[in-house]
N, C-alpha and C positions, 0 to 999 in steps of 0.2 A: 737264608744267606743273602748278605746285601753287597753290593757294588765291588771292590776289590779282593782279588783273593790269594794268599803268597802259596806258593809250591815250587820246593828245590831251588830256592834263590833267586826268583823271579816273582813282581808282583802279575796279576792279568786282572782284566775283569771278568765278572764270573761266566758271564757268556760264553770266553774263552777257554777258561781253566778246564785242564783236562791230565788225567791219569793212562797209563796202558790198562788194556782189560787184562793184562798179565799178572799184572801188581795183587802180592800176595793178599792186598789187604781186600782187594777185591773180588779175589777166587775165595779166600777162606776167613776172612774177618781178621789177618793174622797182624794186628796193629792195637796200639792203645791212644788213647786219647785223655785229654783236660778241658776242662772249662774253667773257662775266670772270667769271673766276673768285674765288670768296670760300671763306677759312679763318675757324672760327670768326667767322663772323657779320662778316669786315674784310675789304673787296676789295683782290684784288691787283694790282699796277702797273695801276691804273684809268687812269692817267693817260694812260700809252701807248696802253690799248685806245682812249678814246675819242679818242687822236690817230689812230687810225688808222682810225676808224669817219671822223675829216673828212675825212680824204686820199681815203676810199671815194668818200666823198656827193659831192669833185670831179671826180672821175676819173667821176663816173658824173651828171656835170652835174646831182642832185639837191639841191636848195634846205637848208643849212643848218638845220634847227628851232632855233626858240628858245628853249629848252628847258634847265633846268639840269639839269645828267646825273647830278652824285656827289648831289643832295636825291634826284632819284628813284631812284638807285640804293640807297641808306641806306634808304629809306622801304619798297621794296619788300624788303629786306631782314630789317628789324625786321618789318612784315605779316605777312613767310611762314617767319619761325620762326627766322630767322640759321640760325647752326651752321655747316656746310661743304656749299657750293652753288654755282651758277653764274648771274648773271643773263646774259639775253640780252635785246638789244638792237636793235630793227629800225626799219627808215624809209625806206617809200617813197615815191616821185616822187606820192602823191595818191590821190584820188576825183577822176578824169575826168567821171564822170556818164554814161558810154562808151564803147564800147570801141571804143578807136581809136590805131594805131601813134601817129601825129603827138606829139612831145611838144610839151603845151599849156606855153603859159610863165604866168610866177607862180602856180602850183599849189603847194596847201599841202600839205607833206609832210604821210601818216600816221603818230603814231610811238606802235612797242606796245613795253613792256617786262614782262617777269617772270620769273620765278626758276624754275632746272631743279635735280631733286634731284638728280644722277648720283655717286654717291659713287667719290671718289678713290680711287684703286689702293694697299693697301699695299707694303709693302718684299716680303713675303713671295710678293704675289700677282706684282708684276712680276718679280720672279727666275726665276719660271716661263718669262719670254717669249712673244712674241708670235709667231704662225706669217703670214708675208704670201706672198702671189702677185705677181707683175710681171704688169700688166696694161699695156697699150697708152694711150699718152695721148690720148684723142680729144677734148679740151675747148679753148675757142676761146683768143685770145693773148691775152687779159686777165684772166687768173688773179690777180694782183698785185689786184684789187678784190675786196674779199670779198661778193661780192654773194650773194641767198637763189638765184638761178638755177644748183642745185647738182643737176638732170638727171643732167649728164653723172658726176661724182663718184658719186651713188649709182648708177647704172648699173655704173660701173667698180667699184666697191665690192662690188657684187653679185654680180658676176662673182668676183672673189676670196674670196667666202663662198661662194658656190654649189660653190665647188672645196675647201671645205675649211679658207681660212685663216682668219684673223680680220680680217685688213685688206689694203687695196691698196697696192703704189707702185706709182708710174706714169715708165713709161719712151717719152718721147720722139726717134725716130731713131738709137735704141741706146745715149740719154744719162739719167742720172734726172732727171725734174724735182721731185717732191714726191710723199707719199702720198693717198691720197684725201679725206684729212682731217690731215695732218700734214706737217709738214717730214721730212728725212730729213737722218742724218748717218751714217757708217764709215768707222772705225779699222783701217788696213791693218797690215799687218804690221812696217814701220818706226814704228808708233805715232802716226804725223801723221793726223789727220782731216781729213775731206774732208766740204763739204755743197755743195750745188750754188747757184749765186750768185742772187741775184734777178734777176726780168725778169718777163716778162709771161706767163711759164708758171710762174708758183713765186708763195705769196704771201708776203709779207714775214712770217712766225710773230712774235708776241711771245715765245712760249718758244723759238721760234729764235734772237731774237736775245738773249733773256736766256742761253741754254747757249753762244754765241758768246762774250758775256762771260764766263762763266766760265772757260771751257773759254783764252781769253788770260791771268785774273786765277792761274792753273795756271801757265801760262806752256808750253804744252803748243802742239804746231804742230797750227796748221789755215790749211786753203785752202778758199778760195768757191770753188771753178770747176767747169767742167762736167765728172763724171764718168760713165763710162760703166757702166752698166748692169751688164755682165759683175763691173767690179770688187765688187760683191754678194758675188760667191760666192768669193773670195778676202780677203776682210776679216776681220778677228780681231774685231769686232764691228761691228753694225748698231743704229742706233737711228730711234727716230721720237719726234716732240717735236708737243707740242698743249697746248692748253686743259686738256684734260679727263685728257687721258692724261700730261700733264707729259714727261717722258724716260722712254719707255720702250724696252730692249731687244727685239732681233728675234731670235730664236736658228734657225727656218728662214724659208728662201724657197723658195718652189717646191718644197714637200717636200723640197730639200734645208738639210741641217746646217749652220747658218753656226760655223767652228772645232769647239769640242769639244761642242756644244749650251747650252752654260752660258752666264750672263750673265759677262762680262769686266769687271776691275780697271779697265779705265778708265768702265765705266758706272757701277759701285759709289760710284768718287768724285765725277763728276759728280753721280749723283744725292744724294749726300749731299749737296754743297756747296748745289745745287736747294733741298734742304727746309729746309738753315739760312736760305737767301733767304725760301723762305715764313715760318717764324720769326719772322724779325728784320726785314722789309719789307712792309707795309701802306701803301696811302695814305688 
C-alpha cells in the first residue's frame, strides 16, 4: 500500500487511514473485493472488474455503495503516482457497532480503495516459469465470490511455498479447480486446451476469460470442462492467469517437469496476443 488511500469519500494518507474494529469486515471477513490492474497510469478492462465487484456484493447480499468507481479509481491513480500498478477495491457489509453474527439490514457499506505497487512480470522473467504443488482444495462452494475471507487460499498457498514452489493449484476429488490465486489452463498433446468450467469452486478470472477470448479469436480448441488432476503431468504446457501475474507458464508441478521444462509455442503466442490487448485496450 502506497501513499493515498480513499475510504467513505474522503482521500488520507495511509498513515491516517483507519476503519472501526467494529466493521463487519474486520470481525468476520464479511466484505469482497477487486483488483485492476493499470498500465501506464490507464486501467484495464475496469469495466468488467467493477462488473463483477456487483455480481460479488449480490451474491453476498452486501448493499450496493453509491459510489462512482472509474472518478475514484482515476483520482487514486493520478494521487499515487500512475505508471504500472494495481488498484484494489474493497467493501464491506458496515460498522455494526458489534460484534454480532446476525446481518443488521440497511447498514452502510465501508468502502477503502488504493493503489498496490506490484510490478508486472517481464517477457524474460516469465519464460523462466513458475514451479506449483497440488495442494487439496479445502475452501467452502462459493468460490465464484471474490470475497477478502481468503483463510483458506493462503493456508493452501502456504503449504505449497513451504514445499518449495511458488504457487498452489488446488485439486478437488482428483479434478482441478483453480490455483490459489489464479485460474488454471493446459495444453495436452493434441494442442486443444483445457480450463475447468465455472461453478462455485472456481472464480470467474477476468484474465480467464480475457485468454478464453483469445485463445477462440486463434481459433485454437478449448473446452471448459472438468479436468482431472493427473492430466498435469501429461500436458505439453501448463498455465495460470491473474491480475497481477497475467498468463503465466508452469514448467514444474510437484518437482516434477511439465514436457521439456521450457515454456511452449502456444504460451509464447498467447501471451503476445495478451500484451497487444494491454496496448491497444484501456477504458
Amino acid at each position: 500500500m502506497q501513499g493515498i488511500v480513499f475510504i467513505n469519500g474522503d482521500y488520507y494518507h495511509a498513515a491516517d487511514a483507519k476503519i472501526s474494529v467494529f466493521d463487519r469486515g474486520f470481525l468476520f471477513g464479511d466484505a469482497v473485493y477487486e483488483v485492476i490492474p493499470v498500465y501506464q497510469g490507464r486501467p484495464f478492462f475496469m469495466e468488467r472488474h467493477l462488473k463483477r465487484l456487483k455480481e460479488s456484493l449480490v451474491k453476498a447480499r452486501i448493499m450496493n455503495p453509491q459510489v462512482d468507481w472509474p472518478v475514484i479509481l482515476h483520482e487514486l491513480i493520478e494521487r499515487n503516482g500512475g505508471g504500472d500498478l494495481q488498484v484494489y477495491l474493497q467493501v464491506t457489509r458496515g460498522n455494526q457497532g458489534v460484534r454480532k453474527h446476525d446481518i443488521p439490514h440497511e447498514l452502510k457499506p465501508t468502502v477503502v480503495a488504493f493503489t498496490i505497487h506490484t510490478p508486472y512480470a517481464s517477457f524474460e522473467v516469465k519464460k523462466q516459469g513458475l514451479r506449483a504443488n497440488i495442494v487439496e482444495d479445502i475452501r467452502w462452494q462459493r468460490c465464484d465470490i471474490k470475497t477478502t475471507s481468503l483463510l483458506a487460499n493462503i493456508l493452501l498457498n502456504d503449504e505449497a511455498v513451504a514445499a518449495g514452489a511458488n504457487t498452489a493449484i488446488l485439486s478437488r476429488d482428483g479434478f482441478l479447480t483453480e490455483g490459489s490465486a489464479s485460474n488454471v489452463f493446459l495444453v495436452n498433446n493434441q494442442g486443444i486446451i483445457y480450463t475447468p468450467p465455472l461453478s462455485g469452486f472456481c472464480l470467474p478470472g477476468v484474465t480467464r476469460q480475457l485468454t478464453v477470448e483469445l485463445i477462440k479469436a486463434l481459433s485454437w480448441s478449448l473446452r471448459e470442462e472438468n479436468v482431472p488432476t493427473e492430466a498435469l503431468f501429461t500436458a505439453k504446457e501448463v498455465w495460470i492467469t491473474s491480475t497481477t501475474k497475467e498468463i503465466c507458464p508452469v514448467t514444474y508441478i510437484n518437482d516434477v517437469m511439465i514436457a521439456d521444462g521450457r515454456v511452449g509455442k502456444y504460451w509464447q503466442r498467447i501471451n503476445d496476443e495478451y500484451q497487444q490487448l494491454i496496448s491497444n485496450h484501456y477504458d
